[in-house]
N, C-alpha and C positions, 0 to 999 in steps of 0.2 A: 785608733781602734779599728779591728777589719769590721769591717761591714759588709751584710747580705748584699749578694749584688741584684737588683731590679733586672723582671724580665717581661713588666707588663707594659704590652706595645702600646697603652692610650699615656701612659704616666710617659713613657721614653719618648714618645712623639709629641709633648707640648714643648714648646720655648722655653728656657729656660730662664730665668731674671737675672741683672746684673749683677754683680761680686761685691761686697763690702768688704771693709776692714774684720767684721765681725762674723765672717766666713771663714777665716781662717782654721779654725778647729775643724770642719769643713773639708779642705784640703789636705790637713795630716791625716786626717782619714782615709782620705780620695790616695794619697799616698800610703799609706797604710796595708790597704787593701790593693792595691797596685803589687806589692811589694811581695805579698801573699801568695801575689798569681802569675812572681815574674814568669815562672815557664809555661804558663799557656797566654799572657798578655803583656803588649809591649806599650798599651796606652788605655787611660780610661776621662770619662767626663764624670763628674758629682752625679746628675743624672742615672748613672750606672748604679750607686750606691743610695741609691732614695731621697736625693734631695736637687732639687731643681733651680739651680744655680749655674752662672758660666765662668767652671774652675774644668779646668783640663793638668792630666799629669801624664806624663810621656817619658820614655828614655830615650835617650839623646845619647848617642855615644858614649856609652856605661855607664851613665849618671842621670839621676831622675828632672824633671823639667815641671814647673808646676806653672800657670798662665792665669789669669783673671781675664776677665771678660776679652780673651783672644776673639780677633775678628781678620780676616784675611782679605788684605789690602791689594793687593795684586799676586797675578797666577800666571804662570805658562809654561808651554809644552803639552797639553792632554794626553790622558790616553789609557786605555782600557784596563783594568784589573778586576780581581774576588779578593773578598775579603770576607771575613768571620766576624763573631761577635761574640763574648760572652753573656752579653746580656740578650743574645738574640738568639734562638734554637735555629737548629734546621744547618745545613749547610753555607759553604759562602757563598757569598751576591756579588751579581757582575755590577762594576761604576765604574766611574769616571774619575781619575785624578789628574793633578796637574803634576809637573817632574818639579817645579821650582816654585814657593811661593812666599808672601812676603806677611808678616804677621803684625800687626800691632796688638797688644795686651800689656796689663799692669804685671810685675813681678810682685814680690812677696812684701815687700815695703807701698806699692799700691803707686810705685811709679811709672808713667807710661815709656813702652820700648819700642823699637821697629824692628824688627830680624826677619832673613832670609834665610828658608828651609831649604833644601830639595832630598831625591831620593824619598829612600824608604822612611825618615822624620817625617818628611812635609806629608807623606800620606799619612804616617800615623794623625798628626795635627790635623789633619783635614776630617778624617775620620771622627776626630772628637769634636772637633768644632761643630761637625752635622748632627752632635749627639744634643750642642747645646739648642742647636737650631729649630731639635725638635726631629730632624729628617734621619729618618733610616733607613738603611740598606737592605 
């Protein structure tokens, strides 16, 4: 189902809690609504869509990407960018990305992975990972 997307900065800015099995209705949403807004977004966190949870969906080289409790195990390269937000008004904000980083999260069976982003992915990832974090840009 699409879902309103969330633009209040107290609700976007807490931590998120971790993923269950029973989140998953959760994520075909998160996906759902993702899918709604391919031409203005390439990534969103649950948070985006009112529910405060750490589920991320992304595309990935023409195919959608969905993560449970993604957490970023190692980084490198830094380095400056702007970035937008649909749950955030206003123009885009200067941060800091990494070029390469390395993710552990459960797939959709609730198995744990390890993969290696870089480029424009890992900022997307990164991006939503700070959504689950609570941190925004």
């Amino acid at each position: 189902m699409i879902r309103e997307l969330m633009h209040d900065p107290m609700f976007l800015g807490m931590k998120s809690r971790p993923a269950a099995k029973e989140d998953a209705a959760i994520a075909r949403d998160l996906l759902d609504t993702l899918t709604a807004h391919r031409e203005t977004c390439v990534g969103m966190a649950a948070n985006m869509i009112g529910k405060s949870v750490r589920i991320i969906a992304f595309a990935d080289g023409g195919r959608y990407t969905v993560m449970y409790n993604p957490e970023i195990i190692g980084k490198a390269a830094p380095y400056e960018t702007e970035e937008g937000c649909l749950s955030l008004l206003g123009s885009p904000r200067k941060t800091v990305r990494y070029k390469t980083i390395r993710v552990k999260y459960q797939d959709s069976g609730f198995v744990w992975r390890k993969k290696s982003f870089s480029d424009f992915t890992a900022q997307i990832i990164q991006h939503e990972i700070d959504h689950c974090n609570g941190v925004l840009i």
